[in-house]
PyMOL commands that place a pseudoatom at each C-alpha (Angstrom):
pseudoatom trace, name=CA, resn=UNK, resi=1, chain=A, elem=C, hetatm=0, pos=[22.188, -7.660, -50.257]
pseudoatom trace, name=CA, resn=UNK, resi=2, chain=A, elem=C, hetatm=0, pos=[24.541, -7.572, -47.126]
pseudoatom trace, name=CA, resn=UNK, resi=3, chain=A, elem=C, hetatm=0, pos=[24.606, -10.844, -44.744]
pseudoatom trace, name=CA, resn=UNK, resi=4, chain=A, elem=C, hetatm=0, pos=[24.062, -7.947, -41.739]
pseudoatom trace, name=CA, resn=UNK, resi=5, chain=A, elem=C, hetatm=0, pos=[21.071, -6.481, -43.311]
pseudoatom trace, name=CA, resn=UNK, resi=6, chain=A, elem=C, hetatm=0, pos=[19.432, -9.765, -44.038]
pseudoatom trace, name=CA, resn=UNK, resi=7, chain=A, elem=C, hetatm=0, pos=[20.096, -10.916, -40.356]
pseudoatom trace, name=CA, resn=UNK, resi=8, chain=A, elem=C, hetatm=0, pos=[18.994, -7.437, -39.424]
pseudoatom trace, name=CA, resn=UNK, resi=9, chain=A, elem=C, hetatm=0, pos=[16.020, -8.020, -41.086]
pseudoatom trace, name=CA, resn=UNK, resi=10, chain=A, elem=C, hetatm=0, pos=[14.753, -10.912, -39.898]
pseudoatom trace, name=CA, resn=UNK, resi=11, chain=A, elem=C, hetatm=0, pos=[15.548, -10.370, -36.120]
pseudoatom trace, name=CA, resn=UNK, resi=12, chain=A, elem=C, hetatm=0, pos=[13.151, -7.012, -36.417]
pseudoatom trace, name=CA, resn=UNK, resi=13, chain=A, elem=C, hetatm=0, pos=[10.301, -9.292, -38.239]
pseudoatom trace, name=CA, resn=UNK, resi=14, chain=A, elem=C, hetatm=0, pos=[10.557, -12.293, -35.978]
pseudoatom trace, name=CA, resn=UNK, resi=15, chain=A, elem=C, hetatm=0, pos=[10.288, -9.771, -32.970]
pseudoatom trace, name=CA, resn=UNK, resi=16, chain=A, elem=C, hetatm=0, pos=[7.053, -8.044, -34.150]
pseudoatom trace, name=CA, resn=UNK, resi=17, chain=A, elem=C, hetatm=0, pos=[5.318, -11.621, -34.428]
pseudoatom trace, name=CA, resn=UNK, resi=18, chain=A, elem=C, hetatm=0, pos=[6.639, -12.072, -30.772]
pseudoatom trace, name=CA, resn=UNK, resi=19, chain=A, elem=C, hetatm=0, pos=[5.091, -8.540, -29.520]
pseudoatom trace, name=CA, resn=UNK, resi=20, chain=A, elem=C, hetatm=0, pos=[1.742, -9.481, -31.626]
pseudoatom trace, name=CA, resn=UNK, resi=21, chain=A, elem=C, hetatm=0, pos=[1.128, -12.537, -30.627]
pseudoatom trace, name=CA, resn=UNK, resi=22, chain=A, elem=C, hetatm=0, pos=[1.821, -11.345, -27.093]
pseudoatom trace, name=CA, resn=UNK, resi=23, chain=A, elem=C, hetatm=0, pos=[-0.707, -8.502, -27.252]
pseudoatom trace, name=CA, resn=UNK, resi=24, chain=A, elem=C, hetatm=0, pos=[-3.768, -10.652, -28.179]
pseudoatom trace, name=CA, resn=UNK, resi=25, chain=A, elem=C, hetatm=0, pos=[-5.849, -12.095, -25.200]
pseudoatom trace, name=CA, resn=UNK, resi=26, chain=A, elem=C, hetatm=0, pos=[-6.621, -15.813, -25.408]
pseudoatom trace, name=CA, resn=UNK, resi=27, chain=A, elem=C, hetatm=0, pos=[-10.554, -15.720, -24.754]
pseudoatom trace, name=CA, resn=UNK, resi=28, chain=A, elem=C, hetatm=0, pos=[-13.012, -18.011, -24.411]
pseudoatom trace, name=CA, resn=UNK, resi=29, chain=A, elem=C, hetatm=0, pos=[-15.726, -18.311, -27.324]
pseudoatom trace, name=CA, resn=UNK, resi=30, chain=A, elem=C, hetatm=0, pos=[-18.073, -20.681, -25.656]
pseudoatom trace, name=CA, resn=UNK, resi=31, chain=A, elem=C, hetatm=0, pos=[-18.811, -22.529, -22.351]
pseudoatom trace, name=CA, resn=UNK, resi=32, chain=A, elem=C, hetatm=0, pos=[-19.517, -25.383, -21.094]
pseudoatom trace, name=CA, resn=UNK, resi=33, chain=A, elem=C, hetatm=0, pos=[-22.298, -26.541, -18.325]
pseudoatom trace, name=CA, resn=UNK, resi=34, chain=A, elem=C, hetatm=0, pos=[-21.372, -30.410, -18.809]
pseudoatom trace, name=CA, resn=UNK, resi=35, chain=A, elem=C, hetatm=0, pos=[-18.411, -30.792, -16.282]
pseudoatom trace, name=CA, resn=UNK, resi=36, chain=A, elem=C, hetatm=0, pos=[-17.537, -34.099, -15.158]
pseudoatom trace, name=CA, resn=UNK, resi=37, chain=A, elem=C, hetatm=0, pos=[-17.381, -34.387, -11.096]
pseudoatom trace, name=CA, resn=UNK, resi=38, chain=A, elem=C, hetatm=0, pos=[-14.037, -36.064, -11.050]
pseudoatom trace, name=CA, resn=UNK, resi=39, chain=A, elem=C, hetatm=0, pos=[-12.755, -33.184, -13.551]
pseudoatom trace, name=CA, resn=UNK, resi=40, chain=A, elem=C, hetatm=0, pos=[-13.578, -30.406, -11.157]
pseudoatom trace, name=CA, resn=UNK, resi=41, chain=A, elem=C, hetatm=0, pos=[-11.616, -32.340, -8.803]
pseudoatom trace, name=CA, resn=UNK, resi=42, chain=A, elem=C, hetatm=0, pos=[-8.637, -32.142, -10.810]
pseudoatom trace, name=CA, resn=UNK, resi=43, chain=A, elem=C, hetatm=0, pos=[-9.045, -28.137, -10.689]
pseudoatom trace, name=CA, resn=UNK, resi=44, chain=A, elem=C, hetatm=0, pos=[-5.600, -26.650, -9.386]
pseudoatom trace, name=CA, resn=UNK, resi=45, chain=A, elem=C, hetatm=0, pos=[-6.815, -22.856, -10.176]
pseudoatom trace, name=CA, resn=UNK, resi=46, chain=A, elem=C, hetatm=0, pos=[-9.313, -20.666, -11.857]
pseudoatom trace, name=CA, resn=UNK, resi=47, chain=A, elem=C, hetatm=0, pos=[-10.079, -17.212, -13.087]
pseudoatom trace, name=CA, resn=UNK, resi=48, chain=A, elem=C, hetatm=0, pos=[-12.981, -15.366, -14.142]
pseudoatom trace, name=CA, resn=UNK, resi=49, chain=A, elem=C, hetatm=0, pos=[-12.969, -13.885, -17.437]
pseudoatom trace, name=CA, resn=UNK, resi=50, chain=A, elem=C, hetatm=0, pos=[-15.122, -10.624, -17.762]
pseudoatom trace, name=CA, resn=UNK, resi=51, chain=A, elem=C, hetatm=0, pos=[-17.505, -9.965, -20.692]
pseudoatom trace, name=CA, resn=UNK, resi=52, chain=A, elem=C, hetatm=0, pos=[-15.916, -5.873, -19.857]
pseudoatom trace, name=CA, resn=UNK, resi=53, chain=A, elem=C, hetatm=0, pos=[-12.990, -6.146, -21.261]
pseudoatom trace, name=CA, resn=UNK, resi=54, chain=A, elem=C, hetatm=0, pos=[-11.853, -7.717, -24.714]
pseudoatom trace, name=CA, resn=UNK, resi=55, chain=A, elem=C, hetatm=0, pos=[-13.740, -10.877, -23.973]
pseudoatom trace, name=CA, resn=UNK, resi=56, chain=A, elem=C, hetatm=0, pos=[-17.326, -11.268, -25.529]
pseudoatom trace, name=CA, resn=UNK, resi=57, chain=A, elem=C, hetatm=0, pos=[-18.491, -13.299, -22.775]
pseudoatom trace, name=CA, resn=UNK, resi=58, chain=A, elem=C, hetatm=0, pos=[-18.472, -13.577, -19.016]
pseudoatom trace, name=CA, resn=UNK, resi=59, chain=A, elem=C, hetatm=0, pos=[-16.775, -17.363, -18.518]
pseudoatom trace, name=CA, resn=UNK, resi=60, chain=A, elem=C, hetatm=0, pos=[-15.176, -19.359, -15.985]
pseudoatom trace, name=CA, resn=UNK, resi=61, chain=A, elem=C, hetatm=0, pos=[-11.599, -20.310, -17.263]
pseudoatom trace, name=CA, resn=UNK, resi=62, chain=A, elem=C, hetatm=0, pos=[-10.639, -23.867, -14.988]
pseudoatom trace, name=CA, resn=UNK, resi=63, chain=A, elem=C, hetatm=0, pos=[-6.963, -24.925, -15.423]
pseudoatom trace, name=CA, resn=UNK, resi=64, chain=A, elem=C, hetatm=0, pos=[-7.264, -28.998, -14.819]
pseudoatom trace, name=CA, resn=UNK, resi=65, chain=A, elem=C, hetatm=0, pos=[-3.958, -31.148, -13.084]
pseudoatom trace, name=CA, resn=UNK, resi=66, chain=A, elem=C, hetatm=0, pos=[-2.518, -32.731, -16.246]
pseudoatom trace, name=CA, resn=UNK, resi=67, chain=A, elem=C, hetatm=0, pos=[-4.828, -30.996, -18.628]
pseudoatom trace, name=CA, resn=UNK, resi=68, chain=A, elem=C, hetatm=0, pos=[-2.782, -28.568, -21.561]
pseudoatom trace, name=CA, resn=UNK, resi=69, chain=A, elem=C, hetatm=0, pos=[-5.366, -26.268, -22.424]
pseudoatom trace, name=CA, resn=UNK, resi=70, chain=A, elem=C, hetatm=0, pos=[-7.776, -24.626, -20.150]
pseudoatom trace, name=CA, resn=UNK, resi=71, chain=A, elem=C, hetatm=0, pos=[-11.719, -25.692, -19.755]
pseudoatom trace, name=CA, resn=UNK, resi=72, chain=A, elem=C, hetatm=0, pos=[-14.248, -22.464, -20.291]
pseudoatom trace, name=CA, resn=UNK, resi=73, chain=A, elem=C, hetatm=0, pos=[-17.194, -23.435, -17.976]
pseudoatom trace, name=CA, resn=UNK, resi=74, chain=A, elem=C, hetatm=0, pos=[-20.669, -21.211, -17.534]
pseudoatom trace, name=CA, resn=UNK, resi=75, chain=A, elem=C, hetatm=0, pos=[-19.760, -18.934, -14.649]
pseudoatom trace, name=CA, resn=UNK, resi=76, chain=A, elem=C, hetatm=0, pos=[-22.661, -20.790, -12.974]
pseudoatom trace, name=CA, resn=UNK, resi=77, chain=A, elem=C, hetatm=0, pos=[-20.060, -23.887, -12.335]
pseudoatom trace, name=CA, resn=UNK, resi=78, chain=A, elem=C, hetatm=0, pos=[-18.026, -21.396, -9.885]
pseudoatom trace, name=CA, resn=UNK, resi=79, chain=A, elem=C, hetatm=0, pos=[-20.454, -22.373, -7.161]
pseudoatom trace, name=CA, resn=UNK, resi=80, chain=A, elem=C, hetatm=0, pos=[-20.327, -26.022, -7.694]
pseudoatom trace, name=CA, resn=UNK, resi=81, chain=A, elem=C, hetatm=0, pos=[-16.404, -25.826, -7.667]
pseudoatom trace, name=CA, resn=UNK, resi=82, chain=A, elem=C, hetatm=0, pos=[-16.418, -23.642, -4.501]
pseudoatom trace, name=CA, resn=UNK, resi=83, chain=A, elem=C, hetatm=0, pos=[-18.494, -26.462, -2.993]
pseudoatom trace, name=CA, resn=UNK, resi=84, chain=A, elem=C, hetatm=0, pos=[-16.228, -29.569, -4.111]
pseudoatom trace, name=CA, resn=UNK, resi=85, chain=A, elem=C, hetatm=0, pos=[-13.199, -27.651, -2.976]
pseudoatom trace, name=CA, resn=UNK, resi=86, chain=A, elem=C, hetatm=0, pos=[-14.482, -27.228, 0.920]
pseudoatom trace, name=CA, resn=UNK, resi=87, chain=A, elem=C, hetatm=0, pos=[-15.579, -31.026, 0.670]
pseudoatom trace, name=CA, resn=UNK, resi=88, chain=A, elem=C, hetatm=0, pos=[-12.105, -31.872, -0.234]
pseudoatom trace, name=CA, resn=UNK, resi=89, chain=A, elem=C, hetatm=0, pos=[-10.566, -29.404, 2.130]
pseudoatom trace, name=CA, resn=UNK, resi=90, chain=A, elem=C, hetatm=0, pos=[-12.377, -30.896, 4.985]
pseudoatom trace, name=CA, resn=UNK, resi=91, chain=A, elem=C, hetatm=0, pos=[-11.671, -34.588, 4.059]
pseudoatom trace, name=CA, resn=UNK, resi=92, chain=A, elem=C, hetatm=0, pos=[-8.289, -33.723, 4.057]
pseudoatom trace, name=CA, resn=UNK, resi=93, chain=A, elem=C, hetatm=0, pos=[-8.726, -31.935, 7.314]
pseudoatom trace, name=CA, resn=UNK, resi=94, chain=A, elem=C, hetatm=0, pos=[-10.378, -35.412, 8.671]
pseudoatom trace, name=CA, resn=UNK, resi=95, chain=A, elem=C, hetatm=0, pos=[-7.856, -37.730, 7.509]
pseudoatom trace, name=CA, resn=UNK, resi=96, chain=A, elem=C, hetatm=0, pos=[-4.993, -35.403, 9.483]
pseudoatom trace, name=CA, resn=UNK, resi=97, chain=A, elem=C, hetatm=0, pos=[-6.814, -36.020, 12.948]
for i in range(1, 97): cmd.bond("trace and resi %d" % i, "trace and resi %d" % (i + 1))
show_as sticks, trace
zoom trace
């Protein structure tokens, strides 16, 4: 077989792993209600996955300062994050005066 057919080859099968891999949504199978305090402090962002779309179930996805992989937490936790964030926000607000 040719050198530029093998090449050829393996270019065209090492982009369709790219394009599948690409196409499949990273979704979370189970949550968690157990969240530390000092770990939803660490929180830099979050997102709600939907149970809608090609996600089984509805899930709060928390991306945590220094943390690889993201946390799924019961949707529930949104309200106790919402809360530590304005606590935070305000301390900082406090220590600026």
């Amino acid at each position: 077989m040719d050198l530029k057919v093998v090449v050829l080859c393996v270019c065209l099968c090492t982009l369709a792993i790219t394009s599948i891999e690409a196409g499949i949504p990273r979704c979370c199978v189970i949550t968690s209600n157990n969240i530390s305090l000092r770990v939803l402090e660490k929180v830099e962002r979050w997102a709600v996955q939907q149970s809608s779309g090609a996600c089984d179930i509805k899930a709060l996805v928390l991306h945590v300062r220094g943390w690889r992989k993201p946390i799924c937490a019961h949707p529930k936790l949104k309200r106790e994050l919402m809360r530590i964030r304005m606590k935070m926000k305000q301390n900082k607000q406090k220590a600026t005066y």
